[in-house]
Steps between C-alpha positions, in 0.01 A plus 500: 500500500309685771708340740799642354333823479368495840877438606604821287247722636647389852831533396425865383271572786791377737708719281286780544481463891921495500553759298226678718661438802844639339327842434374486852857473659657743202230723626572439842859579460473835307252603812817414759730700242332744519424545845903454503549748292276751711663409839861593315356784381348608814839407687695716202305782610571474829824474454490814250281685838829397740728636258340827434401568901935393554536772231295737639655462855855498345417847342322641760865428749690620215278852508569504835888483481496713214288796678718403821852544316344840360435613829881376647594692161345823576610472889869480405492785218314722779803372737746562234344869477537581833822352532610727259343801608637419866857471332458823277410704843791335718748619138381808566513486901846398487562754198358770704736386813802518285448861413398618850828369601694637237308820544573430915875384417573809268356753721744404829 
């Protein structure tokens, strides 16, 4: 009978040891997981840090064409202006011309 429990107590204690040994590697495992889990993490955010700089650079060149387009805006209204002030004083030139040689034309 001591025998037999002798060979229990082994069988148990070897049990013991296994199951110890499982814990161990389960243990193990969650620690590479986890240090997984960080590196993806880690990677996300510097993927997230890319994305936002790309934005950032994307906006800043679209500020630039935007403020660049004003300034080709306000150019041609200025040209517009004076092209219409140029026209307005060669009407009147040309009206001015006509009378003087109507006035010239009536007066021979």
């Amino acid at each position: 009978m001591i025998a037999r429990l002798k060979s229990q107590i082994e069988t148990i204690l070897q049990d013991v040891k296994r199951e110890t040994q499982t814990l161990a590697d389960a243990e193990a495992q969650l620690t590479r997981l986890a240090e997984e889990e960080a590196e993806i993490r880690a990677s996300i955010s510097d993927d997230e840090q890319a994305a936002e700089a790309e934005a950032a650079a994307e906006l800043e060149a679209a500020l630039a064409a935007l403020s660049a387009s004003e300034a080709a805006y306000d150019a041609a209204n200025r040209a517009a202006a004076e092209y219409q002030a140029r026209k307005q004083a060669l009407d009147n030139t040309l009206a001015q011309n006509a009378q003087r040689r109507e006035k010239l034309l009536a007066e021979q």
